[in-house]
Backbone as a ProteinNet text record, in pm:
[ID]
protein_1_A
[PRIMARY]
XXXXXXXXXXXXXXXXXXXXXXXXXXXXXXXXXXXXXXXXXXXXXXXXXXXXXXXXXXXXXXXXXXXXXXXXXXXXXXXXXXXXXXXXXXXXXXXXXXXXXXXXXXXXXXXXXXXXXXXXXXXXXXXXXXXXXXXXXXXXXXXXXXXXXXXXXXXXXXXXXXXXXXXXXXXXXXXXXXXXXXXXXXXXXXXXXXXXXXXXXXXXXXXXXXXXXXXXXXXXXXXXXXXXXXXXXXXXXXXXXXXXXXXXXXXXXXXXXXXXXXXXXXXXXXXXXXXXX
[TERTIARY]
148.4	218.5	142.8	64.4	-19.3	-166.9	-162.7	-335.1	-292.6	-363.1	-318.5	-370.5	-375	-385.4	-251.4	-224.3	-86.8	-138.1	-37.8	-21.6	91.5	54.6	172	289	429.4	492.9	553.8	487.2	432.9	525	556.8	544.1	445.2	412.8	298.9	322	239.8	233.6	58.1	71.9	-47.5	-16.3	-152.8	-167.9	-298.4	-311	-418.8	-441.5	-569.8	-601.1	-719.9	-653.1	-773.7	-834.8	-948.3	-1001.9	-1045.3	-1025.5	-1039.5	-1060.6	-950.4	-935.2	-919.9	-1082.2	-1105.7	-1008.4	-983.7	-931	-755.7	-733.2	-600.4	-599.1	-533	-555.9	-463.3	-411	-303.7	-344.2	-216.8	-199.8	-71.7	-101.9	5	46.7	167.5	195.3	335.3	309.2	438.8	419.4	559.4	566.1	673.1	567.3	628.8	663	782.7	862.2	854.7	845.8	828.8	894.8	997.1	1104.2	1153.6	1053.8	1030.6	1083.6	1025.9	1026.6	1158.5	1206.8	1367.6	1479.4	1434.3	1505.9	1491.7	1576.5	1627	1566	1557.1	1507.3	1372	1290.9	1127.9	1099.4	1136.7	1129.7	1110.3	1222.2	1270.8	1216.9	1159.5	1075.7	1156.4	1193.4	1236.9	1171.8	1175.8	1109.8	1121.8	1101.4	1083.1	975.7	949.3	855.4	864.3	869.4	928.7	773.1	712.8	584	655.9	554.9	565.5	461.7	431	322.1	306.9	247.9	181.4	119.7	108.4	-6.6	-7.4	-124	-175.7	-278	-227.9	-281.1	-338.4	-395.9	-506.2	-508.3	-619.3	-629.4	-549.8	-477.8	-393.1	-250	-193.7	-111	-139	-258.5	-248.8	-262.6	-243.6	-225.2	-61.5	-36.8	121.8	190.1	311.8	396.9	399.1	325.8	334.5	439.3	480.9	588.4	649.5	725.2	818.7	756.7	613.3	561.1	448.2	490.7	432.7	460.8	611.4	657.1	670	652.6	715.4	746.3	835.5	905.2	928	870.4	908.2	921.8	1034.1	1157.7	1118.3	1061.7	1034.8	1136.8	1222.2	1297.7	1275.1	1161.5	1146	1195	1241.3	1257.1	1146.9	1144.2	1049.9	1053.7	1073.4	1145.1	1004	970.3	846	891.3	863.6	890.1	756.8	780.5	673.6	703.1	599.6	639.7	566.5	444.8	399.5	245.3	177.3	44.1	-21.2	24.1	-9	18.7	88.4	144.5	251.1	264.6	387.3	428.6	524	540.6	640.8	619.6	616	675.4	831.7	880.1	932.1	868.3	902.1	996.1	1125.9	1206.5	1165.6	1091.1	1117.9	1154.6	1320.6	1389.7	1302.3	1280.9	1234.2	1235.8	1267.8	1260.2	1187.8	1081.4	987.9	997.4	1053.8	1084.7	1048.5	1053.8	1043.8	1165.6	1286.6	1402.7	1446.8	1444.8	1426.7	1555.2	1613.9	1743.1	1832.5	1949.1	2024	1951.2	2001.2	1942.5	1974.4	1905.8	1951.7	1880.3	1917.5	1845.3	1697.8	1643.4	1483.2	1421.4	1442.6	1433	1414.7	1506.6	1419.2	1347.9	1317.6	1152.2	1231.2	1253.4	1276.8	1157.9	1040.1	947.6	983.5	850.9	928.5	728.6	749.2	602.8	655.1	600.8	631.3	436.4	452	311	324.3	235.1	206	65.1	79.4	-40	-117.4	-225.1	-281.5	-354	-339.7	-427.8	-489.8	-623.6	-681.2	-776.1	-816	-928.8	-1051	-1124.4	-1270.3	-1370.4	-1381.3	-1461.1	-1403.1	-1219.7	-1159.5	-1162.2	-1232.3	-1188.8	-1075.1	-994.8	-915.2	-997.5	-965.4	-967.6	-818.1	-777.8	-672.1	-677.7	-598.4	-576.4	-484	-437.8	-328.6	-341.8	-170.4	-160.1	-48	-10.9	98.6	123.9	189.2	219.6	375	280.4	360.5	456.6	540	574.4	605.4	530.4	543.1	458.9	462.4	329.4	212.7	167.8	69.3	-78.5	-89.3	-150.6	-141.9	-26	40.7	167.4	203	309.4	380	484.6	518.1	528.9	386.1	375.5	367.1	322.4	339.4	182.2	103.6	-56.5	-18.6	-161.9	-163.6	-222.2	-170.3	-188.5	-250.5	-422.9	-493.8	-580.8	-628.7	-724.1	-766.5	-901.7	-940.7	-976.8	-960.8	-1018.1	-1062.3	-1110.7	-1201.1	-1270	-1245.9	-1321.9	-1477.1	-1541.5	-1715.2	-1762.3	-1690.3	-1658.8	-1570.5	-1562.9	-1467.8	-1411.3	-1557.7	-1558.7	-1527.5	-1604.9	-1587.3	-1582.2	-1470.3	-1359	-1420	-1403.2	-1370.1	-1246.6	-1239.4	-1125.9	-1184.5	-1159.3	-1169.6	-1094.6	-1005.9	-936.5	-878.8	-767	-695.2	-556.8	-498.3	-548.1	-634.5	-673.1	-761.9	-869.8	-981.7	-1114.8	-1144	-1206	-1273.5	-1369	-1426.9	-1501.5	-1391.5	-1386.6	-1335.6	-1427.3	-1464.2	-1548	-1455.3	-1499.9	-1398.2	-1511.6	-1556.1	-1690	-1637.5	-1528.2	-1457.1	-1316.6	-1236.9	-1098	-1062.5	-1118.6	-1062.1	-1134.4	-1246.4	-1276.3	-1339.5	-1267.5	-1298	-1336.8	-1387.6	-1479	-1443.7	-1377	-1379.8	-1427.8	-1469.7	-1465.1	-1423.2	-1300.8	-1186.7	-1216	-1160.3	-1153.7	-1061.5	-953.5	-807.6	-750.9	-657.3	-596.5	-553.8	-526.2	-391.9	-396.5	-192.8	-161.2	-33	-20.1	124.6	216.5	336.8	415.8	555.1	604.6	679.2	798.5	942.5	1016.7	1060	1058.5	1098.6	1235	1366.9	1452.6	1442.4	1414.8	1452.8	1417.3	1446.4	1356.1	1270.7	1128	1002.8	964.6	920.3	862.1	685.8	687.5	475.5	463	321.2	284.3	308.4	380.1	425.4	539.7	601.3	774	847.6	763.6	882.2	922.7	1049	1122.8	1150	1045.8	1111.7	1171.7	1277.8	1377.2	1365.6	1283.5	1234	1108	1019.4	913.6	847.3	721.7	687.1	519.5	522.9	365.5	282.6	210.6	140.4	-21.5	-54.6	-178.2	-257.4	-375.1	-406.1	-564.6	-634.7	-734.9	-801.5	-906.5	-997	-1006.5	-1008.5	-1052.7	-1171.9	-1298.8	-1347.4	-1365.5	-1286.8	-1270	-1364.4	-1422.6	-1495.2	-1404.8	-1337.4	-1222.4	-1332.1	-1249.7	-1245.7	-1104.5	-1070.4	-1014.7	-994.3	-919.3	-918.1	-788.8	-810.7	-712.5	-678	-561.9	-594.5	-557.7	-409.1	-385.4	-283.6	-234.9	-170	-8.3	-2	89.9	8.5	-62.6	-95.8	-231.7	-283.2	-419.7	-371.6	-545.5	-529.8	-636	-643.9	-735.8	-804.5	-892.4	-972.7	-1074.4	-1018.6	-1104.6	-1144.5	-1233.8	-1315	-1333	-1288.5	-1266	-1340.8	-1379.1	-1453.6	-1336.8	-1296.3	-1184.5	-1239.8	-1267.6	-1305.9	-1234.6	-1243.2	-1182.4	-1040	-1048.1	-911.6	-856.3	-716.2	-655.2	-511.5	-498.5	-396.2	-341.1	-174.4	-165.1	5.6	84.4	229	285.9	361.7	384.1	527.6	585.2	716.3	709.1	793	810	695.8	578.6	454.2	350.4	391.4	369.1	291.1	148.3	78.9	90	147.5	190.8	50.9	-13	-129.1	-190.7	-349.2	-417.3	-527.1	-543.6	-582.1	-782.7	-776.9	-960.9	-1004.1	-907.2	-906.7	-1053	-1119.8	-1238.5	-1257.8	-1310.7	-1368.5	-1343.5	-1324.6	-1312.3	-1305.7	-1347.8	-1350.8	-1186.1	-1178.5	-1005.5	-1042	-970.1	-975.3	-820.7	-830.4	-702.7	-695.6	-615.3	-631.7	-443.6	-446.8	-301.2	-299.6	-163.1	-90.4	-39	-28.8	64.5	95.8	216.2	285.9	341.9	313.3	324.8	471.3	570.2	714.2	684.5	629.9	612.5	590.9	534.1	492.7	598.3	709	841	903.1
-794.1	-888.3	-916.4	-864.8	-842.2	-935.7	-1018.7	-1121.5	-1210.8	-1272.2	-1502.8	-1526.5	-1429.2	-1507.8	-1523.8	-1687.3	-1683.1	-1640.1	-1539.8	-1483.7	-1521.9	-1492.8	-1556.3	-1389.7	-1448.4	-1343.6	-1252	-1124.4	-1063.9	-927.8	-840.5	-765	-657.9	-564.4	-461.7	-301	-291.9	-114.5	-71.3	33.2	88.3	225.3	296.2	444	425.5	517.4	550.2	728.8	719.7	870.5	917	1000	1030.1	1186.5	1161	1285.5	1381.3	1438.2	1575.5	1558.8	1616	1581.6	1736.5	1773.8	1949.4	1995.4	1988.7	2111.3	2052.2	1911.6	1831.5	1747.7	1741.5	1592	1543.7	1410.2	1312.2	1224.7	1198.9	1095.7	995.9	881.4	808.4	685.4	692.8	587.3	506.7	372.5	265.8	157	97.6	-7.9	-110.7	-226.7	-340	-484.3	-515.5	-648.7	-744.3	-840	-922.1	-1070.2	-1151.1	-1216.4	-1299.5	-1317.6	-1510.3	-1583.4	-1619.4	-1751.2	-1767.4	-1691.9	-1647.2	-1728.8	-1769.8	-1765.1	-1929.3	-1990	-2138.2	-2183.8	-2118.7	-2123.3	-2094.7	-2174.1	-2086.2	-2059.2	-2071	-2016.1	-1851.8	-1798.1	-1685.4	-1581	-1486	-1373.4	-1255.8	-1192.4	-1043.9	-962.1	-868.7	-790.9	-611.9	-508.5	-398.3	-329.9	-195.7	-116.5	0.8	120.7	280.4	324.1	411.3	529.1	623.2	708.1	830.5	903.8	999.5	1053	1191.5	1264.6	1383.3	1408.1	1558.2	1584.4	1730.3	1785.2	1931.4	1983.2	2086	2166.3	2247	2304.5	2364.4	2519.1	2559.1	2661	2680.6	2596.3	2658.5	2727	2726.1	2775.3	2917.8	2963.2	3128.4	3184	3106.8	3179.4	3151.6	3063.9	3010.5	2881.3	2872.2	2813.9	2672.6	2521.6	2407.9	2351.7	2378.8	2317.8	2212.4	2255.4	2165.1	1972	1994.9	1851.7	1799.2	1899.8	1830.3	1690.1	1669.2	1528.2	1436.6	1315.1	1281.7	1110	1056.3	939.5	833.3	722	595.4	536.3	435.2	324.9	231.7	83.7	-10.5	-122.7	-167.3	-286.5	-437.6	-509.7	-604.7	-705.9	-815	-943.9	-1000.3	-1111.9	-1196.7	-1334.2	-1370.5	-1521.7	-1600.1	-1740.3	-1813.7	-1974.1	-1984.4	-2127.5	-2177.5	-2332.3	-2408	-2454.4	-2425.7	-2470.2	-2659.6	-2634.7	-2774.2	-2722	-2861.6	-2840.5	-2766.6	-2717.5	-2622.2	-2497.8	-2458.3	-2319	-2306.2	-2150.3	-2082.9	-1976.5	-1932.1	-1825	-1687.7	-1590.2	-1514.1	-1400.6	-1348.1	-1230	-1155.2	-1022.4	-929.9	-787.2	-812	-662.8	-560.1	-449.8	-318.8	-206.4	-241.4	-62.9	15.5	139	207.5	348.2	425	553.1	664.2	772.6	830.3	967.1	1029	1205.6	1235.5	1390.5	1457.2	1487.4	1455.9	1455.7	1614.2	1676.5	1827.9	1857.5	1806.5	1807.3	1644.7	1675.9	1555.2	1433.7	1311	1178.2	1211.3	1165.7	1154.8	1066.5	1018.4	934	936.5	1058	1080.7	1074.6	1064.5	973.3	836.2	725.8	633.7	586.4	482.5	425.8	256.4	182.1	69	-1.1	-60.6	-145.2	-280.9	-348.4	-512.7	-512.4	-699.7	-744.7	-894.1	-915.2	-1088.5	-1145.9	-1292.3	-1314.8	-1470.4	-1559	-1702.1	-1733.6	-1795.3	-1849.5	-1958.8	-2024.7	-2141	-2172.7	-2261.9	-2336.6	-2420.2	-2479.3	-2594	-2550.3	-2711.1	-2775.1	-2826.8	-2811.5	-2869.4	-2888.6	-3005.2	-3042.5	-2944.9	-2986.5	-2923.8	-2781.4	-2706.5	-2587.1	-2511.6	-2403.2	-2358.5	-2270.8	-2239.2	-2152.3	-2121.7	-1995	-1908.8	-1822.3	-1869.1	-1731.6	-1686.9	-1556.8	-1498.1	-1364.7	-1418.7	-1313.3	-1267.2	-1160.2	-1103.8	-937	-865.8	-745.4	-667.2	-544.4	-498.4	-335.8	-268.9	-152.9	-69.1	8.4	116.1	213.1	255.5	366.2	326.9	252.2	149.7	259.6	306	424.5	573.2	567.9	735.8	723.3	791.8	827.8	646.5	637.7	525.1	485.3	334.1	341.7	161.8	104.8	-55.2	-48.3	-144.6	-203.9	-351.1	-408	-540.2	-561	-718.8	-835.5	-930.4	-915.2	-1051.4	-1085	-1135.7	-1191.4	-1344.9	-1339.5	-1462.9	-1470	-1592.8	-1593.1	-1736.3	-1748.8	-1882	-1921.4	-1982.9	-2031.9	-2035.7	-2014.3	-2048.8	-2155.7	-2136.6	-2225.2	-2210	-2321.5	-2249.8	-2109	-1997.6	-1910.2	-1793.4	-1796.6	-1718.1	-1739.4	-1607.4	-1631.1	-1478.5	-1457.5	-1395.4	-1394.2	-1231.9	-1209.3	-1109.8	-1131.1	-1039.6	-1024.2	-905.2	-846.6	-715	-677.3	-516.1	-608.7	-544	-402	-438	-547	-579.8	-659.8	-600.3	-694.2	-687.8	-822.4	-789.8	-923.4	-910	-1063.4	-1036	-1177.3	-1173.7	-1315.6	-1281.9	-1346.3	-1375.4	-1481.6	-1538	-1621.7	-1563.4	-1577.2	-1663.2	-1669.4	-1788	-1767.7	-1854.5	-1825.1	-1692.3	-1634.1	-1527.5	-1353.2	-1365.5	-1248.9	-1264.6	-1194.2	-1158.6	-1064	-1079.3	-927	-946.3	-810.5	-816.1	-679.4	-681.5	-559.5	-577.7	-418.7	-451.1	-334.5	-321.9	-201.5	-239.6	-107.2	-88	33	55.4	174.4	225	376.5	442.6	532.3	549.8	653.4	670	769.1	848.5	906.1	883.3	961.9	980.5	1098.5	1177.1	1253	1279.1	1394	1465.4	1580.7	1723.8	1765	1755	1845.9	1927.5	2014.3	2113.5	2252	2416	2490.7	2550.2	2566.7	2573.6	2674.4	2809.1	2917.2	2903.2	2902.5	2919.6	3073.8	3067.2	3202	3309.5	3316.8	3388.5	3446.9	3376.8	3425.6	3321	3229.9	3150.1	3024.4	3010.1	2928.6	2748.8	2723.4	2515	2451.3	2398.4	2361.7	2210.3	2116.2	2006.3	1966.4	1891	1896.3	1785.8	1702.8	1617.6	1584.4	1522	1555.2	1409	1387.4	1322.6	1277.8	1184.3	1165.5	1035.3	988.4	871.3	888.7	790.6	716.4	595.8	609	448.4	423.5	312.4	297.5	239	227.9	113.5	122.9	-54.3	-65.7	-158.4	-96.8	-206.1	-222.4	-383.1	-431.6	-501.6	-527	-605.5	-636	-790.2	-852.1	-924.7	-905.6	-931.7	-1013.1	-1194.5	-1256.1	-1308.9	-1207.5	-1216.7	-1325.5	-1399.9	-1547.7	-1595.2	-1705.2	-1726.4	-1636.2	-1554	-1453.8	-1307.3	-1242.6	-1119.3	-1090	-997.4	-986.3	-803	-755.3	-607.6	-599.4	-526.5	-455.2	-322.6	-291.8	-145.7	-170.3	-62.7	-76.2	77.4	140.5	244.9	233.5	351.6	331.5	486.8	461	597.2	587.9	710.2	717	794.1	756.5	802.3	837.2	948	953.6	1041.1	1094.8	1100.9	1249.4	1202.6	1366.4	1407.5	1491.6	1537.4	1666.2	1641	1750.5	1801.8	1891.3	1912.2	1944.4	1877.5	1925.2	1899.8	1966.4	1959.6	1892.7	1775.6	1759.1	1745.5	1643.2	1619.9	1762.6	1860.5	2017.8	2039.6	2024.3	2087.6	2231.9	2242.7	2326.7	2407.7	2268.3	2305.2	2207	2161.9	2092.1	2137.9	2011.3	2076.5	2035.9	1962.9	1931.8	1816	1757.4	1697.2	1606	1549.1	1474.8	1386.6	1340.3	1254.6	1277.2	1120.8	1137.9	1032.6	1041	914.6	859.7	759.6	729.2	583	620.4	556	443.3	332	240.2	175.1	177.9	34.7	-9.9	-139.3	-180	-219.3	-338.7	-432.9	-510.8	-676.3	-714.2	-845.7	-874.1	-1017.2	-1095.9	-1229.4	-1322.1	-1419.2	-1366.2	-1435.1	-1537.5	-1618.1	-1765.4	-1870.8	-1770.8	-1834.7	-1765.7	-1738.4	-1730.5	-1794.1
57	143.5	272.9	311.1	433.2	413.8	285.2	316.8	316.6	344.5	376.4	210.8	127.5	0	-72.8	-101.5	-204.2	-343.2	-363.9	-473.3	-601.9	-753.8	-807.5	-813.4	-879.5	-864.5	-989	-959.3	-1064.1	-1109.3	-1258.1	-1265.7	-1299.7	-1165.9	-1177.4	-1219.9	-1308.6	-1306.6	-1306.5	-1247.8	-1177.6	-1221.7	-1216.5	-1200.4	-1111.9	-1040.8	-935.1	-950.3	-888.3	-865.2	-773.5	-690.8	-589.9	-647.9	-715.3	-751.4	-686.6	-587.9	-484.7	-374.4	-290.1	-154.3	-116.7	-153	-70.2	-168.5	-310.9	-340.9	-364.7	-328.1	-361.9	-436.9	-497.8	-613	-619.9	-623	-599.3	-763.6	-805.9	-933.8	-862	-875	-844.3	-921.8	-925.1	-1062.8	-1008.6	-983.3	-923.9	-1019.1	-1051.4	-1086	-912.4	-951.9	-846.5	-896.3	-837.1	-917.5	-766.4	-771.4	-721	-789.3	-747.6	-813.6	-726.4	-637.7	-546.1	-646.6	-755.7	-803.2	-888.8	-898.2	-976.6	-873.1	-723.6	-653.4	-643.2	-587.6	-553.9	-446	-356.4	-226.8	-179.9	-195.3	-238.6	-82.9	21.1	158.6	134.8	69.5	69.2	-83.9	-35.3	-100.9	-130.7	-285.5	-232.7	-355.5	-364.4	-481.5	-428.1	-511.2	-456.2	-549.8	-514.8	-559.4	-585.8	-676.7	-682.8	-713.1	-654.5	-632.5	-628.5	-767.9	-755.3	-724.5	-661.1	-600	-622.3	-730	-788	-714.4	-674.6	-581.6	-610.6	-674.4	-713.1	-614.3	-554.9	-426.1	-516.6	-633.7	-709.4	-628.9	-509.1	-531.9	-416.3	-312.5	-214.5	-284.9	-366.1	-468.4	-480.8	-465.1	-441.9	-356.1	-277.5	-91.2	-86.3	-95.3	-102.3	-123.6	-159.5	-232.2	-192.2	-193.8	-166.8	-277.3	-382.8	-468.6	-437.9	-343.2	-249.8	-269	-168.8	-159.9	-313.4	-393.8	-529.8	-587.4	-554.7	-576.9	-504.8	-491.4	-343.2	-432.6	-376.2	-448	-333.7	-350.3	-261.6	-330.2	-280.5	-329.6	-144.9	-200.9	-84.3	-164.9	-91.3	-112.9	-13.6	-51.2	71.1	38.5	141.8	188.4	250.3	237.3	329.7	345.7	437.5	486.4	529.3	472.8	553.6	605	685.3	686	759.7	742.8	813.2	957.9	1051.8	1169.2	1206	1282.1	1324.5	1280.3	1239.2	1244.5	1193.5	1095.6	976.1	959	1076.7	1102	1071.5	1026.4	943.2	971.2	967.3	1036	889.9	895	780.8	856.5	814.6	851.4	719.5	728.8	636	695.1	584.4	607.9	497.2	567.8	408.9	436.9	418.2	411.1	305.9	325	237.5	208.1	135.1	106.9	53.2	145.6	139.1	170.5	69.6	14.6	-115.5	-69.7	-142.7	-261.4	-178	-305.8	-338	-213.8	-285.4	-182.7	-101.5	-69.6	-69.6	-40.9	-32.1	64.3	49.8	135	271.4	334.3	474.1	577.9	664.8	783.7	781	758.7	812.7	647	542.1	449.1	443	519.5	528.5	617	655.9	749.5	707.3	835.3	815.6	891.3	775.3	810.9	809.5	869.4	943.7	963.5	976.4	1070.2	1058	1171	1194.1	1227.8	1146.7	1205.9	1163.9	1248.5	1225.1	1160.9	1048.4	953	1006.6	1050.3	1049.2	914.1	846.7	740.4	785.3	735.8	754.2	606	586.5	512.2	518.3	502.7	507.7	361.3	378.5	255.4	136	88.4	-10.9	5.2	125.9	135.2	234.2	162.5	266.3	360.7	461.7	544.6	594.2	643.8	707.6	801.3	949.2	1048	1085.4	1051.8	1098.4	1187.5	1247.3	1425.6	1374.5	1409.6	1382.6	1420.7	1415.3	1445.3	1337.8	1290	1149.6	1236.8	1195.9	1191	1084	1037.7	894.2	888.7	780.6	753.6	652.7	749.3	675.8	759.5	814	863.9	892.4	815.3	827.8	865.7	923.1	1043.6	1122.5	1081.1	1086.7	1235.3	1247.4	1394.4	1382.2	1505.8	1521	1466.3	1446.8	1388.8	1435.2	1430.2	1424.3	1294.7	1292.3	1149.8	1219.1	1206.2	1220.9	1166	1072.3	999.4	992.7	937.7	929.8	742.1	692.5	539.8	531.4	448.5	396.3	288.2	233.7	71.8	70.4	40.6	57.3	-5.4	-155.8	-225.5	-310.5	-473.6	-544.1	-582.8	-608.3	-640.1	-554.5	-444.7	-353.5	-223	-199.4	-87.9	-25.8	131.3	234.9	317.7	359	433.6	520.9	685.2	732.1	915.3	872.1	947.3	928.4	1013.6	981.2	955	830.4	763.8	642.5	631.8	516	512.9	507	480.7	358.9	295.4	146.7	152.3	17.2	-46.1	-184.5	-216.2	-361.1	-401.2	-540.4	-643.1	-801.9	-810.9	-952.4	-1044.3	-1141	-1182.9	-1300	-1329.6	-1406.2	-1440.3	-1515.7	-1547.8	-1568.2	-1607.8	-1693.5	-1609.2	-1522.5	-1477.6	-1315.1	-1253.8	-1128.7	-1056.6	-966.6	-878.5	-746.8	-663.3	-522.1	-450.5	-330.8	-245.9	-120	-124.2	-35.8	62.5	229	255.8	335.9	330.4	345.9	374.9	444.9	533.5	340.7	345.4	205.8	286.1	281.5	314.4	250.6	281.1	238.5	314.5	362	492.2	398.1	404.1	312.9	421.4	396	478.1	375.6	367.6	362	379.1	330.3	378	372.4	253.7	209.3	314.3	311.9	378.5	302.2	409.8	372.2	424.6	369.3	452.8	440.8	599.4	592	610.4	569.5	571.2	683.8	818.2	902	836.6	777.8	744	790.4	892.9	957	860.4	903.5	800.1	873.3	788.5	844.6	769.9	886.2	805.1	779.1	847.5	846.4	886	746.7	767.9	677.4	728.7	648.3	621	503.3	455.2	506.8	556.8	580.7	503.8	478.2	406.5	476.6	515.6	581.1	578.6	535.2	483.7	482.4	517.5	508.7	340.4	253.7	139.1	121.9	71.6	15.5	-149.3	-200.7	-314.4	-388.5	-530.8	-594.8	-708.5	-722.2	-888.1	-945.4	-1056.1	-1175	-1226.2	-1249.1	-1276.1	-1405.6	-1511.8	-1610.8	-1656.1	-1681.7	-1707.5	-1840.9	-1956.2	-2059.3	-2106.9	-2010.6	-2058.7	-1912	-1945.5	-1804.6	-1763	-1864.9	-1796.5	-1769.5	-1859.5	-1863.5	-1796.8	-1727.3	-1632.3	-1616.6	-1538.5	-1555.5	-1482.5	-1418.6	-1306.1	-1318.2	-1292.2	-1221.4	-1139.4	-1059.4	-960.1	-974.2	-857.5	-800.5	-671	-614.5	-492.9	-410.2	-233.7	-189.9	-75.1	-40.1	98.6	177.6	274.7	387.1	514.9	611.3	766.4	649.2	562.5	544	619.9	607.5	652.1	599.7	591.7	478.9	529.5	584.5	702.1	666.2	700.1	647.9	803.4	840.2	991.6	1035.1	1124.8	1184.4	1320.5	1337.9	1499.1	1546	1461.1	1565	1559.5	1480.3	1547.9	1385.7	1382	1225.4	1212.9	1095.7	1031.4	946.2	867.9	809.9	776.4	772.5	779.3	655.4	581.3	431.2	455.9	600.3	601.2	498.4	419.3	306.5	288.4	387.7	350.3	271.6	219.3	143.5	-16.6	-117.5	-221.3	-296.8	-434.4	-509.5	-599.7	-583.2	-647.4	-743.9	-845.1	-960.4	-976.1	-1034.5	-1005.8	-1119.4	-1224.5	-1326.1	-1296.6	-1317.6	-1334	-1454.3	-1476.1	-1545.8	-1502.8	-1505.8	-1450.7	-1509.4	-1494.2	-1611.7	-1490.5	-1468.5	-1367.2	-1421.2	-1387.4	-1420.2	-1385	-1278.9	-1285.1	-1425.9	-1521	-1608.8	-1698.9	-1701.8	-1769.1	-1877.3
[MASK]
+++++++++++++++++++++++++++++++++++++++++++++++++++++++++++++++++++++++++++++++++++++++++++++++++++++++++++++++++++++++++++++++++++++++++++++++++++++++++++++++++++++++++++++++++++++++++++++++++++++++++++++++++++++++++++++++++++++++++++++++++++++++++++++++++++++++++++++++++++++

């Protein structure tokens, strides 16, 4: 939801995997619905998303008990309203209640994270090409720990084939070498921000009673794009994460810090474009 590229509206399933983060390994597997075009009102966007997030702590398991944050489950339910203003500008507000636990006690307040970003689009054309700039300002855990970021980018056609984007939270090139197969390279914040009810004893004896896992990362991604007809297409990519950190902490207060570093992550999807219904 975050590039000036229109997208069609799709059902996705994905598995991802970050292959060793110091000794952690994460499998992650979401399906995302997206169901704009179902709607009467093409102003108006809604769709949601459920991630599940595996994560095997390997040899920290014999020092002590991480169990607890083995699972962790997000449920994003968004809205998103656009309209046109003057002169080619648009303006784009997104609501996403969302829910990011572990599930290992009952629901509660610090379970969810109500994200939001408002931002204005400029389009223009030149010699049949688009170009796009957008301003805006997001709040989520689009960097960890759910904080405000800015939304500004610039993008532009080169030509038919290939397109540029570049801003936070997303820079890439994307290449479309014909109907049916495409190539891009992306680099992009991944993270993970998780709460804890349950109680958690660390290795002192001491007992926390609230506590949450944190994960946050630079990506850079190389896809492939595969369009098998005008509903069905499939992706993999390969990806290197960098700056990452991977931490379990109470109240701002680290608990434990896994050094996590660097690592290679693997991505293929699925996805069926209901537009073409």
């Amino acid at each position: 939801m975050f590039t000036t590229t229109e997208g069609g509206d799709l059902v996705t399933l994905e598995y991802s995997n970050y292959l060793d983060l110091n000794n952690v390994q994460f499998d992650n597997k979401s399906i995302a619905i997206d169901f704009s075009s179902l709607l009467k009102e093409s102003n108006l966007g809604l769709g949601m998303t459920y991630t599940n997030n595996s994560i095997d702590f390997v040899s920290y398991d014999r020092t002590h008990n991480y169990s607890m944050f083995e699972t962790i489950h997000n449920v994003e339910i968004f809205a998103r309203y656009k309209k046109a203003i003057v002169n080619n500008w648009t303006m784009d507000l997104v609501l996403v209640p969302y829910l990011s636990s572990t599930l290992n006690d009952k629901i509660s307040n610090d379970d969810l994270i109500l994200s939001y970003s408002a931002n204005f689009t400029k389009t223009w054309y030149k010699d049949g090409l688009k170009s796009a700039l957008k301003l805006g300002v997001g709040y989520g855990a689009l960097f960890g720990k759910p904080d405000f970021y800015p939304l500004i980018s610039y993008a532009s056609n080169v030509n038919e084939k290939l397109r540029y984007e570049i801003g936070i939270p997303i820079t890439g090139v994307f290449y479309e070498l014909n109907e049916q197969n495409g190539f891009d390279f992306t680099v992009e914040p991944e993270s993970i921000y998780a709460y804890n009810g349950s109680d958690y004893r660390i290795e002192n004896g001491q007992i926390i009673h609230n506590s949450e896992l944190e994960f946050k990362a630079i990506k850079f991604e190389l896809g492939y794009n595969f369009k098998f007809d005008n509903n069905w297409s499939t992706n993999f990519n390969v990806g290197y994460l960098v700056d990452s950190e991977l931490t379990i902490s109470e109240n701002d207060n680290n608990i434990y810090d896994f050094d996590s570093g660097e690592s290679l992550s693997l991505n293929i999807g699925i996805s069926f474009n209901i537009n073409n219904k």
